[in-house]
Every structure is written in C-alpha cells, then in structure tokens.
N, C-alpha and C positions, 0 to 999 in steps of 0.2 A: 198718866198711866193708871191703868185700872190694878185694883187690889188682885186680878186672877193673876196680872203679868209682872206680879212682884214678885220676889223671893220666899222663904218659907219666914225669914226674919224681918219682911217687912223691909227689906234696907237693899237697893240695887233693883236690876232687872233679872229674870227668871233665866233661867240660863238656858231653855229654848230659844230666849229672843236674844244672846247672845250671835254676831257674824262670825265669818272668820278672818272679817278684818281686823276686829278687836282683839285676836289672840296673836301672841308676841311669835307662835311659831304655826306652819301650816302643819304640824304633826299632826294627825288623829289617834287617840286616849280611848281605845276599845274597851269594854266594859271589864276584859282583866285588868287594868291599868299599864300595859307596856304601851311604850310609845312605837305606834310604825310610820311611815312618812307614806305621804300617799301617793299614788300610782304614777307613773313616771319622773318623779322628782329625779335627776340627776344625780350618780355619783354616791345612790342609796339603793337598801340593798330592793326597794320595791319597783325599781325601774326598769322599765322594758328593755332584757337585755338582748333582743337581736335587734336595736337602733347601734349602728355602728360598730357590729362585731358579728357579721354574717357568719351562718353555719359552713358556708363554703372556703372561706380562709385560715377556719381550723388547719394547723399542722401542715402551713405553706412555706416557713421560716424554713423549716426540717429539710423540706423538700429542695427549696435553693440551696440549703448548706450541702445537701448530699449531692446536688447537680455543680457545684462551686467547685465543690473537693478532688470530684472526678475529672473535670475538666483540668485543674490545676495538679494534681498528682499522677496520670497517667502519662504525661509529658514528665514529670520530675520523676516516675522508676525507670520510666524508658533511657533517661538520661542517665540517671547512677547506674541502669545497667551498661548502657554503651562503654563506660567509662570504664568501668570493670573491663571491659575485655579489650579495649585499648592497653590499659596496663596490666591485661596479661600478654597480650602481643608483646607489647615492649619488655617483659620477662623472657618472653619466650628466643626475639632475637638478641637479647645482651647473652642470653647464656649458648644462646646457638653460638653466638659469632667466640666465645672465651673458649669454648670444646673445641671448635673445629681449628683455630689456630693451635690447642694444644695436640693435637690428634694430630696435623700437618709436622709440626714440629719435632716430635718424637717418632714419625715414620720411617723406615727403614727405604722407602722413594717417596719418589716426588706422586707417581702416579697410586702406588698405596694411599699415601695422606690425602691425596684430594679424595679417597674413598670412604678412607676412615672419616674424615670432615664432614663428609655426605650422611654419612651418617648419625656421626653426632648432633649433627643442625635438626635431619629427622626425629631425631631420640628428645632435642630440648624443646618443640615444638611439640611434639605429641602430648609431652607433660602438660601443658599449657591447656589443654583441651581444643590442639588445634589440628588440621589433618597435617598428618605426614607433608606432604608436600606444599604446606602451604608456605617454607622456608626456601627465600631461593640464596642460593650462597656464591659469592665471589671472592675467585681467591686473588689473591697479587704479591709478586716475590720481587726481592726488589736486586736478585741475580738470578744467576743461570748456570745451572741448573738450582732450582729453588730451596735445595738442600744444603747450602753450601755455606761451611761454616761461618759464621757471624753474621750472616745474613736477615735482612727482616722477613717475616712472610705477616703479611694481612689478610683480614677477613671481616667480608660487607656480608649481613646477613639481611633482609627483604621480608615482612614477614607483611601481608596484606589481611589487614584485621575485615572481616564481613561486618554490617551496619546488623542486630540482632531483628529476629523476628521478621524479615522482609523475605517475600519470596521470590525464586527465582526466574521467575517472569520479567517481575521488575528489573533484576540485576542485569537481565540482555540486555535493556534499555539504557540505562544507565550505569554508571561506574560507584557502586555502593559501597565501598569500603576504604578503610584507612592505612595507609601505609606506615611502616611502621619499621625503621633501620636501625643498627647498631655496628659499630666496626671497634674489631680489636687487633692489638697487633701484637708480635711474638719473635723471638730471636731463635735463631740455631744453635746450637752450644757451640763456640767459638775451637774449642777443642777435640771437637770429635770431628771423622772423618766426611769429607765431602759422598754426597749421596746421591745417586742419577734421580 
C-alpha cells in the first residue's frame, strides 16, 4: 500500500479506502455526527413508509367499527324497545282486568258493571300509551244474575301489543303484534242484596 493510502499516522488504511463491509454497522455518520440508518432499512425511521401501509387504509378500522356497531345495535334498540311496549301492554291488561272486576262488583246491575268495566279497561289502557280500544274485555259470572251475592264475577282483559315502527301496509299482510292477557277475579259481597 502506498504512503498516499495510509492514515495520517502511518498506521492502517485511509479511511477512504475503508468498505462498508468492514464497519460493524450499515449506519451513515453524516458530518454532524448523528447516526441515521440508510434508506429503506426496516423498522427505522429512514424507511420508505408507503411499503406496507398504503395511504388508502388510513382510518378503515374506524370505519368497520362504525359499520359493526350499526349493524349489531340497531337490532338490539329495536329489541329493548319492543320489549318496552310488551310490558307496557302487560301493565295495561293486569290493571284493566283488576278495574273492571272492581267496577262490576260494586255496580248497582249487572248491565251498569259491564259499563262501568268498559270503561275502566279503556281508562287503564290509555294510560299505557295504548288507543282506547285496544282493550278487549270478557266478563264471566259464575251465577245468574251475575250480581248475586257471594258470587265470583271474572275478567279476561286482551290487550294486542302493535310490533313498533312497522307500517301499516305491512300489517294487512300480516299479523304484527303481540297478545297480551291477563284475568282477575272478584266476589260479591256476600251480604248485600242480590242485584239484576
């Protein structure tokens, strides 16, 4: 080796004639001295970063969470709300059906009570947020005339829950909603007078 392609001390090779095989690491020592690793090394930060992480899959996680959620929660409000008005139905006929045997019972007749009944089933059914008539009411006495003391008098209350949100197109077609009964039953005051 000639004296130009020595060191400045005479002792090694010049460090032009250095490879980069001979150095322990492929970093390059830019004349600040910070090390930076050279262009596309993997896993640093000088690496070409659209290899493996396209501009177009930004922010597609987001997008199936929010197309997941919808698909999986719009069936589960629809359900909590069905259920909601299921047991308000079933509110609506236990209390129909406790009125209207009270209302029969303390009637002055037979054909009064079933009036007054009628109307209390309409009265515990509205409350429910349900129409007037969606209560249908049967009565049953278990003599004759259905006033008579110590007698039972019953009562089936019907209360047809609508499926929410569905219009009523579809309802011609088919039969959309939930039935929904309740029966209570009631005595005569065993002491008072028989009543037509």
């Amino acid at each position: 080796m000639s004296a130009a392609g020595r060191a400045p001390g005479g002792e090694g090779p010049a460090p032009e004639d250095v490879t980069q095989s001979e150095h322990c690491s492929p970093w390059v020592t830019p004349s600040d001295g910070t090390d930076l690793p050279p262009e596309g090394v993997p896993g640093r930060p000088g690496r070409d970063r659209g290899a493996g992480n396209p501009a177009g899959e930004r922010g597609s996680a987001m997008v199936e969470f929010l197309g997941v959620a919808l698909i999986l929660l719009i069936p589960l409000v629809y359900l909590v709300v069905t259920l909601g008005r299921v047991q308000a139905g079933t509110f609506a006929a236990e209390g129909a059906a406790r009125e209207a045997v009270r209302a029969m019972v303390t009637a002055e007749s037979s054909s009064a009570g079933a009036a007054r009944a009628e109307t209390a089933v309409g009265i515990a059914v509205a409350d429910q947020g349900f129409a007037r008539g969606a209560g249908v009411l049967t009565l049953e006495c278990s003599a004759s005339p259905c006033l008579t003391p110590g007698a039972a008098v019953g009562a089936v209350v019907r209360v047809e829950v609508p499926l929410p949100l569905l219009p009523d197109a579809v309802r011609g077609w088919v039969p959309l909603s939930i039935p929904v009964e309740a029966a209570r039953t009631g005595t005569v005051d065993r002491y008072t007078q028989a009543r037509p």
